[in-house]
N, C-alpha and C positions, 0 to 999 in steps of 0.2 A: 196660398199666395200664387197670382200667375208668374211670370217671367217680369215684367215691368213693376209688378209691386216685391219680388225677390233684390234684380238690379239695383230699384230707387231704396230700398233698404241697407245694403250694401255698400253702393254709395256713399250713404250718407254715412256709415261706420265708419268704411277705409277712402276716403278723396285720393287717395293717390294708386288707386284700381283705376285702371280700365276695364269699363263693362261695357259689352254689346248684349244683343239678344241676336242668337242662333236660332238658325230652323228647330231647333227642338227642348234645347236649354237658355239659359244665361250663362255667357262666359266672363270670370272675372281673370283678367292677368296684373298680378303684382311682383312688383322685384320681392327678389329671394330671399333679402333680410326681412320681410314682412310676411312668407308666408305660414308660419309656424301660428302667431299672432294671428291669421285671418282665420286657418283650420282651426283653431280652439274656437274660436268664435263662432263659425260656421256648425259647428257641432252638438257647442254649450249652451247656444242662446235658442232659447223657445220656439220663437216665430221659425228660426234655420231650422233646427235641429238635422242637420245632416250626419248624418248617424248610421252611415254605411256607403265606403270608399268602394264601387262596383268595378273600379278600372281607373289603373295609372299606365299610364304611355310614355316612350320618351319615344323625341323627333331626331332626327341631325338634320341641321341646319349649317350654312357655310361658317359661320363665326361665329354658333354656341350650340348647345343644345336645350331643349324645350320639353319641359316635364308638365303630361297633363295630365288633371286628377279629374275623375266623372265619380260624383257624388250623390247621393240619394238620401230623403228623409222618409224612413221607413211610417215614422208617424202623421206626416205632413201630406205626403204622397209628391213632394216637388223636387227634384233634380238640378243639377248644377254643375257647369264645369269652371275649373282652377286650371291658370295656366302660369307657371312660370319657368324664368332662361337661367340658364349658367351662366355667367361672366368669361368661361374658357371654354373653347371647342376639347381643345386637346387633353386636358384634366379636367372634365366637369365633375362638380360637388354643390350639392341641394343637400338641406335638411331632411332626415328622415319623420315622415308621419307616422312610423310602425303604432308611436304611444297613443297615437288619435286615434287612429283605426287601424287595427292588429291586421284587417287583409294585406295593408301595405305593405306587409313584411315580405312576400312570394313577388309579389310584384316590384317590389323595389330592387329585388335579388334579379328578378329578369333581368329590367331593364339595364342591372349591373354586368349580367353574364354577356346580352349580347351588346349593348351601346357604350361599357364602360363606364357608364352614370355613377358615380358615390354616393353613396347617402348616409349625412354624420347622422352620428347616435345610431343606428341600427345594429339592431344587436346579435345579428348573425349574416351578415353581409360577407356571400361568397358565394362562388357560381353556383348557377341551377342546375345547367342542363352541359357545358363543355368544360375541359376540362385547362389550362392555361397555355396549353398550347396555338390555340385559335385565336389569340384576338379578341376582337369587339366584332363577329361579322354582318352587324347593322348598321355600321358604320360606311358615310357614301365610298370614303378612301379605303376599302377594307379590301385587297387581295389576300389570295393565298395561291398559289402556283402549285402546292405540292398536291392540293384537292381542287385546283382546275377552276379557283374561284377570282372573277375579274368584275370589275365595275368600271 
């Protein structure tokens, strides 16, 4: 499947996706109470089979944050990215995909240690790399004065 025959696929499953085509993927963005329902999909279904989560990102943005997932069908050979937002900058919480694709459990941990991101169900969710004294510091508002750190 190229890009336009992934999207009009897509599409026509979830209608309340927005899809583009990017320079290099398709990007689908769905609200957060849909995304669980798209990854099983994206996963389960033949034509997708996306079947290996290569990279989750989160953004900070002024009024939420933004969880991206880059996705790949090892058998298919086509690629895909998921994008969806928190509802709260200051508490964000996304469902965890660790049960869809086991990589997303280190990564879901990042994004926790440095942006603060939650992610329900995940079944070991706790910093990677600092320890609670630091913050979130990928966060735009993120100082810390005592390590000389300012934005």
């Amino acid at each position: 499947m190229n890009q336009t025959d992934i999207a009009n696929y897509i599409g026509n499953l979830f209608p309340e996706a927005i899809i583009s085509r990017g320079p290099q993927f398709p990007t689908i963005e769905i609200p957060p109470e849909k995304l669980i329902t798209l990854c099983r999909k994206l996963r389960d279904d033949e034509q997708l089979a996306f079947d290996y989560l290569f990279c989750l990102s989160g953004v900070d943005m002024p009024d939420h944050m933004t969880v991206v997932y880059h996705l790949e069908s090892t058998w298919n050979g086509h690629c895909a990215v998921v994008k969806t937002h928190t509802t709260d900058r200051k508490n964000p919480v996304i469902d965890s995909v660790n049960d869809i694709w086991p990589t997303a459990g280190f990564h879901e941990r990042e994004a926790f240690d440095l942006l603060g991101i939650r992610f329900n169900n995940h079944p070991d969710l706790r910093r990677l790399f600092l320890d609670d004294s630091w913050g979130f510091p990928l966060r735009k508002d993120y100082t810390d004065p005592a390590r000389i750190v300012e934005r």
